[in-house]
Structure formats: structure tokens, C-alpha cells
C-alpha positions as CSV (number, residue, x, y, z in Angstrom):
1,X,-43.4,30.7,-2.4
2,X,-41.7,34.2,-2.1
3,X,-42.1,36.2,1.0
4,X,-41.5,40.1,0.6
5,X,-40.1,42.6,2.9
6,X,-40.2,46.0,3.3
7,X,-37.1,47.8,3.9
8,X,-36.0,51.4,3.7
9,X,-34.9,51.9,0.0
10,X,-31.0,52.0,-0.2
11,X,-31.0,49.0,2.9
12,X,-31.8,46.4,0.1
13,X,-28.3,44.5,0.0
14,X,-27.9,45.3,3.8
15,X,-31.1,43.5,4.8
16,X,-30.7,40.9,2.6
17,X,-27.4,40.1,4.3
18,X,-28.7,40.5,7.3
19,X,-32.0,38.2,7.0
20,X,-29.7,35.5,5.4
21,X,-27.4,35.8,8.4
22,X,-30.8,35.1,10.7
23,X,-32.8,32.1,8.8
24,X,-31.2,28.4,9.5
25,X,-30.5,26.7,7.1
26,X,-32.7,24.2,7.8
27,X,-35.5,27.0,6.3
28,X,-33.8,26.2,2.7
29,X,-34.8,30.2,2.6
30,X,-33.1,32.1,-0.5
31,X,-33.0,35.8,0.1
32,X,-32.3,38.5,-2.4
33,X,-33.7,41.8,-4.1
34,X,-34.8,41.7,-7.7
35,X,-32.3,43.9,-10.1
36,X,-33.1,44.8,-13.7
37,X,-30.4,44.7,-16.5
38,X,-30.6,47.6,-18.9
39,X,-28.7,49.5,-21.5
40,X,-27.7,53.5,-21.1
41,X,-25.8,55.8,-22.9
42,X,-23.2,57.2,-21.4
43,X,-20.9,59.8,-23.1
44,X,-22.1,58.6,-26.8
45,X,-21.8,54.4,-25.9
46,X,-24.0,52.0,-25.0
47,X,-22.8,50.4,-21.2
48,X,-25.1,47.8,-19.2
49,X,-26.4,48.5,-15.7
50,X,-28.1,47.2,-12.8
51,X,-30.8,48.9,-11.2
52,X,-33.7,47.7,-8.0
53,X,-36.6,46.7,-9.8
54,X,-38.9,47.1,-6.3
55,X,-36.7,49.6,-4.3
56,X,-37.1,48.8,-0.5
57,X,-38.4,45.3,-1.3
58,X,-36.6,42.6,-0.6
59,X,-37.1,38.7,-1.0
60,X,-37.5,35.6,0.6
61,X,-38.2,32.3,-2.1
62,X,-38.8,29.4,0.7
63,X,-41.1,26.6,1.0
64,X,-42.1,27.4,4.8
65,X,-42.9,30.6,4.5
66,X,-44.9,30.9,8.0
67,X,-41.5,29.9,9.7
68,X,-40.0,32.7,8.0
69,X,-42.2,35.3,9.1
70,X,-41.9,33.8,13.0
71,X,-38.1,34.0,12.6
72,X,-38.8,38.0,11.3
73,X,-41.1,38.9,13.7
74,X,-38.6,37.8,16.8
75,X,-36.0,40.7,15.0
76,X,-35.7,43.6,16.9
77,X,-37.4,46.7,15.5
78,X,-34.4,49.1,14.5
79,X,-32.9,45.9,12.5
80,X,-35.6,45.4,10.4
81,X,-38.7,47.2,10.5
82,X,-39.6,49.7,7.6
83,X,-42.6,51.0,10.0
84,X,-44.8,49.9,12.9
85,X,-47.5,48.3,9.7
86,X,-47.1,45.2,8.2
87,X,-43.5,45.0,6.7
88,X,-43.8,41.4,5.6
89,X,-46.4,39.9,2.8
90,X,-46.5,36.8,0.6
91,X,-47.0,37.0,-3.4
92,X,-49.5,35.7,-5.0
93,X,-48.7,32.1,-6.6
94,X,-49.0,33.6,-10.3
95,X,-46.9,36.8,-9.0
96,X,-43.9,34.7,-7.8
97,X,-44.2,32.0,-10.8
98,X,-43.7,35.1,-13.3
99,X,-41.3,37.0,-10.9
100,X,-39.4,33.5,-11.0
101,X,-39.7,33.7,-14.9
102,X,-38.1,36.6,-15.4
103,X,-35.1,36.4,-12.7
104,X,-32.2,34.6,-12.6
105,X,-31.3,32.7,-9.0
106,X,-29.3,35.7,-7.8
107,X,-32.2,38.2,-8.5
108,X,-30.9,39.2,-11.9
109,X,-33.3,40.5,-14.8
110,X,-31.5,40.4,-17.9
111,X,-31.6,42.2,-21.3
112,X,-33.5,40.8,-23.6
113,X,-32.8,40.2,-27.4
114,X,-35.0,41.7,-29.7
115,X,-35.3,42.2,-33.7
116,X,-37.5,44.9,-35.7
117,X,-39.1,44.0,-39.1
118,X,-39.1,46.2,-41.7
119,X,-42.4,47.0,-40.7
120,X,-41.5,47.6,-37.0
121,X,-43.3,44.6,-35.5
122,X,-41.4,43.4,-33.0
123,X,-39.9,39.8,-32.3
124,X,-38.7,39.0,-28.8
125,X,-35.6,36.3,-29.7
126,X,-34.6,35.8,-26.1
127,X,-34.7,36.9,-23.0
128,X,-37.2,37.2,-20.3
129,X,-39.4,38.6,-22.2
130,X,-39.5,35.5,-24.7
131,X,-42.0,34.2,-22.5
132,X,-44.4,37.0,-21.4
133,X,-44.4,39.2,-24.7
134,X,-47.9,38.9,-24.5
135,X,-47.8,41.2,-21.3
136,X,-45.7,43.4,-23.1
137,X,-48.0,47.3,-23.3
138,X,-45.3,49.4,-24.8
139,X,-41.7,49.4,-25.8
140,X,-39.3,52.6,-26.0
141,X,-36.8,52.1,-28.9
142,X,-35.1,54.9,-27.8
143,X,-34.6,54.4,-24.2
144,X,-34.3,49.9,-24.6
145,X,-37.1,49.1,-23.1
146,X,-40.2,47.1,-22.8
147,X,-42.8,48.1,-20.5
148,X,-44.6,45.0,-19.0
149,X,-48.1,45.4,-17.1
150,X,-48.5,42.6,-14.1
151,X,-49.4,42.7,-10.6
152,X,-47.5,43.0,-8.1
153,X,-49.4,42.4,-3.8
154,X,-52.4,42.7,-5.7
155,X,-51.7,45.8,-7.4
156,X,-51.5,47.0,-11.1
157,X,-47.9,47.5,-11.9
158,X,-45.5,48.3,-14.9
159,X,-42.1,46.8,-15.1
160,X,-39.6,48.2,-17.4
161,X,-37.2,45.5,-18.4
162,X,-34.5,45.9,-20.5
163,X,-33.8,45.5,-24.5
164,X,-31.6,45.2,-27.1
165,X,-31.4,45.4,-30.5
166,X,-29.9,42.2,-32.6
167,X,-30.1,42.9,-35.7
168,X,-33.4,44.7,-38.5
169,X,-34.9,41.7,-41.0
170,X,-38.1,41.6,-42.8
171,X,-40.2,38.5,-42.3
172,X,-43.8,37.4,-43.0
């Protein structure tokens, strides 16, 4: 089950240490912030980069998650605290299952391999998106990359993952 904070945006990788630092080990708590892998152009070539996928969310996969949130609410405000609300949630079971999908163990999203038919249909050859193309709304050719509509705390939400091209064949 993944647990989510809310930071200030920026204090990902800072809180994430931190809140590491503060679980035992005996939580078997994972802690990280979801990145996306995409390709930009930069000066005429193609270079990969990492970018926060939830900016000021950070993540907590653990099987105890009501320990979790004990150990969070004993930090002191200024350490943690985005506001005086609720900072800390739980995902849905289907939110986390496809968030799990899609990221590697350190939080990574990667690029995924696509081809284009003659035609311009689109087939997803690896990748996340392999899995959930069926989720997939839009994709921008131009900018590499595939919008994906899920939910996200029980909100509508598009994701856009990264793409790239491997290769144009005509198939039936």
C-alpha cells in the first residue's frame, strides 16, 4: 500500500531523505518521489531527462501503513508539514497497483518504445505503457509523449509519460 505526503514542491528529495532517516526498519517502509523519463531537444539533439511526476508528493510503499502515519504525525511541524490540513493520504489499491506498473523501485518512469505504421496507428513495443495503452487519450509526436488519463486521491488526472520512436513499419 503506498502512503502519500504532501511536501512543499522542490523539498521532494529532502523529505524523502528525511522520512527514510525517521521510519525503523522494522516498518519495511520504501520512500521515494515518482520521476518521469522523457526526451527534449536541446540545441538541435534529442537528450533524456528526469522530471517530478507529482511535484510536492512524495511516497511511502509499506505494508503498515497506519504505523507510518503514527511515526509522521509525532514529526515536528516545520520538518514536515506542507500546512496545518491533512498532509498525509493513502492511494487507492487500483491507484498504487498502476502507479507500481509504471515505476521502477527507485521511483523511475521510463521512456517507452513505440513504432508508427504507415497509417500512423500506433504500437506500444515496450515500456510502461505496454501495459496500459488502453489508458492512453492522446499522444504528441512532436513533443514524445503519451498522455495517460487515471486517477490519482480520487481525482481525474493526466500523466504525460515519455516516448520514443523505434523505428516506422506497415503492418496489418
Amino acid at each position: 500500500m503506498w502512503c502519500v505526503v504532501h511536501v512543499r514542491d522542490g523539498e521532494e528529495k529532502h523529505t524523502e531523505d528525511f522520512v527514510s532517516n525517521l521510519l525503523s526498519e522494522s516498518l519495511n517502509a520504501r520512500c521515494f518521489h515518482l520521476k518521469r523519463s522523457r526526451k527534449k531537444k536541446f540545441e538541435g539533439q534529442w537528450q533524456v531527462v528526469h522530471e517530478n511526476l507529482f511535484p510536492g508528493y512524495v511516497f511511502i510503499d509499506t505494508d503498515q501503513p497506519e504505523k507510518v502515519y503514527k511515526e509522521l504525525k509525532r514529526t515536528p511541524k516545520p520538518k514536515l508539514l506542507f500546512s496545518d490540513d491533512m498532509y498525509i493520504s493513502t492511494l487507492e489499491q487500483h491507484e498504487s497497483d498502476l502507479m507500481g506498473s509504471l515505476a521502477d523501485k527507485s521511483g523511475i518512469i521510463g521512456i517507452s518504445g513505440v513504432q508508427i505504421a504507415g497509417d500512423g496507428t500506433i504500437r506500444y513495443l515496450s515500456g510502461p505503457l505496454v501495459t496500459v495503452k488502453d489508458r492512453i487519450r492522446k499522444v504528441n509526436l512532436h513533443k514524445r509523449i503519451a498522455e495517460l488519463e487515471t486517477s490519482f486521491l480520487g481525482r481525474r488526472q493526466i500523466l504525460y509519460l515519455g516516448i520514443e520512436f523505434e523505428g516506422v513499419r506497415t503492418w496489418h
